[in-house]
C-alpha positions as CSV (number, residue, x, y, z in Angstrom):
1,X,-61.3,71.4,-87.1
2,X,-59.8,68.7,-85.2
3,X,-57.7,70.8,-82.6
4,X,-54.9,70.9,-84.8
5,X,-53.8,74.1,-86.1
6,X,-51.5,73.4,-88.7
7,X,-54.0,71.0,-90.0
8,X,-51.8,68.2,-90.8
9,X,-52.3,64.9,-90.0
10,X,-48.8,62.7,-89.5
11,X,-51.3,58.8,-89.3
12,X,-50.8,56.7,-91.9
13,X,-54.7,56.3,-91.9
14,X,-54.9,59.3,-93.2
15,X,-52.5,58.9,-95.9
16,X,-54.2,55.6,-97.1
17,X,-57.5,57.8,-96.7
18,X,-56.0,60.6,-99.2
19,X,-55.7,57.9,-102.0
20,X,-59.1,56.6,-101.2
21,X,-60.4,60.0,-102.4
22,X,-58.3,60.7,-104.6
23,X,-59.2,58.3,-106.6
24,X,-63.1,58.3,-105.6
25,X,-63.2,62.0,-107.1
26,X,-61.2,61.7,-110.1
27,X,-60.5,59.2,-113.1
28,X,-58.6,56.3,-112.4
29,X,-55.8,55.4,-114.3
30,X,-55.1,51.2,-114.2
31,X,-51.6,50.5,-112.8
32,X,-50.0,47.0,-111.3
33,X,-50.7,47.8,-107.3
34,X,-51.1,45.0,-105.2
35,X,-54.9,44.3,-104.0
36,X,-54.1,46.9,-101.2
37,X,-56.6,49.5,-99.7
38,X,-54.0,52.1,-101.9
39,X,-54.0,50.6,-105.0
40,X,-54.0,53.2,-107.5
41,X,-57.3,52.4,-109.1
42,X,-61.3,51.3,-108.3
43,X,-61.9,47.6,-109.1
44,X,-60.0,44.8,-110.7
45,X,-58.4,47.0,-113.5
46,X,-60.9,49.9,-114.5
47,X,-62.9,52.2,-112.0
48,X,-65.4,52.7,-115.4
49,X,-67.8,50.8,-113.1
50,X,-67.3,51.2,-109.9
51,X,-67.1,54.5,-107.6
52,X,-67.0,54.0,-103.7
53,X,-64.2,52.1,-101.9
54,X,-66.5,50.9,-99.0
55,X,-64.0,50.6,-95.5
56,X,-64.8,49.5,-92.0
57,X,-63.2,51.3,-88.9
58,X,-61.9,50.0,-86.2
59,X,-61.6,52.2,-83.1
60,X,-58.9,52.4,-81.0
61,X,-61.5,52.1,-78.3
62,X,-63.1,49.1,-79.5
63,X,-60.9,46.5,-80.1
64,X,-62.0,43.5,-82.6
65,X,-65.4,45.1,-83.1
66,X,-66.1,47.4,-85.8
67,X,-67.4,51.0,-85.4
68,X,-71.4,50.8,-86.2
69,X,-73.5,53.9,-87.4
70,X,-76.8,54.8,-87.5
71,X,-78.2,54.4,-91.6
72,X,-80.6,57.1,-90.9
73,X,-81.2,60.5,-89.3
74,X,-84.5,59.8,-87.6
75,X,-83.8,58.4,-84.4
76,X,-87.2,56.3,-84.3
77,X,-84.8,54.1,-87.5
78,X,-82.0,52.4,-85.0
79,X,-80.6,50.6,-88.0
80,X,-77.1,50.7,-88.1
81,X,-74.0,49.3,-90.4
82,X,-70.2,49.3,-90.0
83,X,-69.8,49.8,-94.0
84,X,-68.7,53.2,-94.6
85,X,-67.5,55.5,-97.9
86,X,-65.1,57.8,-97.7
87,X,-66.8,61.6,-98.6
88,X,-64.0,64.5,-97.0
89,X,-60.8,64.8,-95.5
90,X,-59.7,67.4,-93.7
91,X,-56.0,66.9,-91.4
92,X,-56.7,64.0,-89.0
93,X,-60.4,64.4,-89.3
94,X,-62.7,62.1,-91.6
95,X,-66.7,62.7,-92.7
96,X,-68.1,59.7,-94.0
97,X,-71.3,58.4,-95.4
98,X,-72.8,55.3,-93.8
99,X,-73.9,52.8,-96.3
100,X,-76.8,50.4,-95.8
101,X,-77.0,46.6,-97.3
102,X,-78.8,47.1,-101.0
103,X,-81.9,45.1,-100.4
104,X,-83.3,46.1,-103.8
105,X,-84.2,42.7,-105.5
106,X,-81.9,41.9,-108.4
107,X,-79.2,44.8,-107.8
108,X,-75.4,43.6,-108.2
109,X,-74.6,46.1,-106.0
110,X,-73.8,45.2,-102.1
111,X,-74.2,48.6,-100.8
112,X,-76.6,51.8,-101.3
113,X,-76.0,55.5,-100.1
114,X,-77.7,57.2,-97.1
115,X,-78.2,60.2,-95.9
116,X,-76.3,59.5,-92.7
117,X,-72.9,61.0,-91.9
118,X,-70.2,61.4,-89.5
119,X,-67.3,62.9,-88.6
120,X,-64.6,61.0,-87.2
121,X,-60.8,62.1,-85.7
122,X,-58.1,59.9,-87.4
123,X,-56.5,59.6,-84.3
124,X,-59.2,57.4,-82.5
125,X,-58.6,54.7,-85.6
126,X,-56.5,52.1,-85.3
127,X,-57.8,49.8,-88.3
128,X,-59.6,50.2,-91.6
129,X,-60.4,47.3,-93.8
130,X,-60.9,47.4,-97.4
131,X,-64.1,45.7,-98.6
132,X,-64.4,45.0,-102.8
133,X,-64.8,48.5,-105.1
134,X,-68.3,48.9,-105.8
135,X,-70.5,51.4,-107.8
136,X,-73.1,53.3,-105.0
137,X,-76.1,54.9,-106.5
138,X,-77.0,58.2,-105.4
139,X,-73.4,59.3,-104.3
């Protein structure tokens, strides 16, 4: 995957990507990090409510404007958003899940899950930006 035999990825993306994971796919444990995109836990102090991380990406390519995604499969839906989740990391390459606005009336929740994925090389990002830690239904 990726062109890269070794599978290593030396981008410190990627490294502030592994702790994204990390700690969407296991408990988190609270600890004194800075507000950071790696802090070492979901939320203000407890991940017991919250589950996603949601980033932007910034392209190399793109300058100021953030990468955009389709929220559906069907190509007659030409919705798109620029909030993503995190799902897989593999060396310098990133799958993530496109998330679409929450417009369910009365959810606290910004942010619901699609179906809609992609695959991104690590090498072609130049920014991500941490949004708040949120719970995502359906993930």
């Amino acid at each position: 995957m990726c062109n890269n035999e070794n599978n290593t990825c030396e981008n410190c993306i990627a490294d502030i990507l592994k702790v994204i994971l990390l700690l969407q796919q296991s408990v988190c444990q609270n600890d004194c990090c800075l507000e950071t995109c790696d802090r070492g836990f979901l939320g203000q102090n407890s991940c017991l409510f919250f589950n996603t991380r949601p980033i932007v990406l910034y392209t190399c390519a793109s300058g100021s404007t953030p990468l955009e995604m389709p929220i559906s499969k069907d190509p007659s839906i030409t919705t798109t958003s620029n909030v993503f989740r995190l799902e897989k990391l593999d060396g310098c390459c990133a799958t993530f899940r496109v998330l679409a606005p929450n417009t369910e009336e009365g959810s606290t929740f910004p942010y619901e899950a699609t179906n809609s994925f992609f695959t991104i090389n690590l090498s072609c990002v130049c920014i991500i930006r941490c949004l708040e830690d949120t719970f995502v239904e359906c993930i």
